[in-house]
C-alpha positions as CSV (number, residue, x, y, z in Angstrom):
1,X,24.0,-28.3,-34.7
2,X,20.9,-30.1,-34.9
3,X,19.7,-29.3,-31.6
4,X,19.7,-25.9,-31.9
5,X,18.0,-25.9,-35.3
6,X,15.1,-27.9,-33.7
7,X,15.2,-24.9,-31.0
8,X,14.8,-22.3,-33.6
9,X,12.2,-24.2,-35.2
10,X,10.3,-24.6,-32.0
11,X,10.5,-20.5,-31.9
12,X,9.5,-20.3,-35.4
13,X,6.1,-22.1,-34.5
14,X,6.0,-20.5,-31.3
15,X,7.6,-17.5,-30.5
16,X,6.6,-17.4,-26.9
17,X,7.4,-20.6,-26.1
18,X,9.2,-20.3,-22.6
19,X,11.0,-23.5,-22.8
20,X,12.6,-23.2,-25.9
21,X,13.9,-19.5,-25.6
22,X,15.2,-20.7,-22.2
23,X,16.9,-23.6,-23.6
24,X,18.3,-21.5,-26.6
25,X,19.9,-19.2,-24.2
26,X,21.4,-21.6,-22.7
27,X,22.9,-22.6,-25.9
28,X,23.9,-19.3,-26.6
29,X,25.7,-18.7,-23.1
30,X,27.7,-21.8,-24.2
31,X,28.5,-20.3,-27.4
32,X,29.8,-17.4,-26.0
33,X,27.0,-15.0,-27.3
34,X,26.0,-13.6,-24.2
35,X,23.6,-10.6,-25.9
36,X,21.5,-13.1,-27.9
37,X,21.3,-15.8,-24.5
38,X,19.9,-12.5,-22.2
39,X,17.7,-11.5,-24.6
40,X,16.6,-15.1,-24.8
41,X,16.5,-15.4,-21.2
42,X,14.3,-11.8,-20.4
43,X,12.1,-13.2,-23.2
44,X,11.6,-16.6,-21.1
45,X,11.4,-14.8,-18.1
46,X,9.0,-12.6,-19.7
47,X,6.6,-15.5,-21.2
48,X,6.8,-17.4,-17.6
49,X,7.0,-15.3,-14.7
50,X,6.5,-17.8,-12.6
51,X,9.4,-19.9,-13.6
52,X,11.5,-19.3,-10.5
53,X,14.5,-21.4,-12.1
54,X,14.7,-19.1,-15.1
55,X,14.1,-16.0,-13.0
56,X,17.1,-17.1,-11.1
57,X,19.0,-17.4,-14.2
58,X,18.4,-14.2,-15.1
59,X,19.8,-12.3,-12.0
60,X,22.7,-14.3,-11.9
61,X,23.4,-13.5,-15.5
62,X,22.8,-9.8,-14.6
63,X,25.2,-10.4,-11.9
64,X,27.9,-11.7,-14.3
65,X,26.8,-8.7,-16.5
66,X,27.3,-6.3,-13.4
67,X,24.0,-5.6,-14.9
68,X,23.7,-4.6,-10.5
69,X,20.2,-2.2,-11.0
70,X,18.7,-5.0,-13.1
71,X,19.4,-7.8,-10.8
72,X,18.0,-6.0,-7.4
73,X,14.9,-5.2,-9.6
74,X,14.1,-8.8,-10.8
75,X,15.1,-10.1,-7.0
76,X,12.6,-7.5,-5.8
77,X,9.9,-9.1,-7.8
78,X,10.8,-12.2,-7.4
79,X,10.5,-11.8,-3.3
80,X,6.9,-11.1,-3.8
81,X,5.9,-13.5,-6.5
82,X,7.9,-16.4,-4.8
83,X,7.3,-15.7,-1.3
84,X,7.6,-18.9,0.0
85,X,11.6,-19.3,-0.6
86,X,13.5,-18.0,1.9
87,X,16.2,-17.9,-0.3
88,X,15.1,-14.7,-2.7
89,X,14.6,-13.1,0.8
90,X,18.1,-13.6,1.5
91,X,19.4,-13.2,-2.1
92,X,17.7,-9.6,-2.1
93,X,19.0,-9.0,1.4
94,X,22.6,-9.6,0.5
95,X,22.1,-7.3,-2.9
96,X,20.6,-4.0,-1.1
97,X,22.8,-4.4,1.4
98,X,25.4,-4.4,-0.5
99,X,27.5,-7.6,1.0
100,X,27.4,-9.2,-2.4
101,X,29.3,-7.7,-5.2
């Protein structure tokens, strides 16, 4: 698809390029390739800490994943880097306490 080659070719020019490698995972996901869309997504997560969108993403792709450990330990960072959403707080709560599964 063309879209996806413009993607790559976005990440051949710039391999850290937040945007694109969160857009490619997404592209992925819908492909069915969840390995290539995670790593995708920890790399934009990576690149752009403070994206709170794609952070999100990523825990509830871990969640998905049952990937449990890694999703408490991105919400943990993600309560003190975005302090000011009460929803992370309660995400984080409902995790450790186990009422979300």
């Amino acid at each position: 698809d063309a879209a996806f080659g413009l993607l790559e070719h976005c990440l051949d020019i710039h391999p850290n390029a937040s945007s694109a490698l969160y857009e490619i995972s997404q592209y992925y996901m819908f492909l069915r390739q969840v390995p290539q869309g995670q790593a995708a997504l920890e790399k934009a997560v990576t690149y752009a800490p403070d994206n709170y969108w794609y952070s999100q993403g990523l825990v509830s792709l871990y969640q998905q994943q049952n990937e449990l450990d890694k999703a408490v330990t991105l919400l943990e960072e993600m309560v003190t880097r975005f302090q000011a959403r009460s929803s992370v707080q309660s995400s984080r709560y409902l995790w450790t306490t186990g009422e979300v599964q």
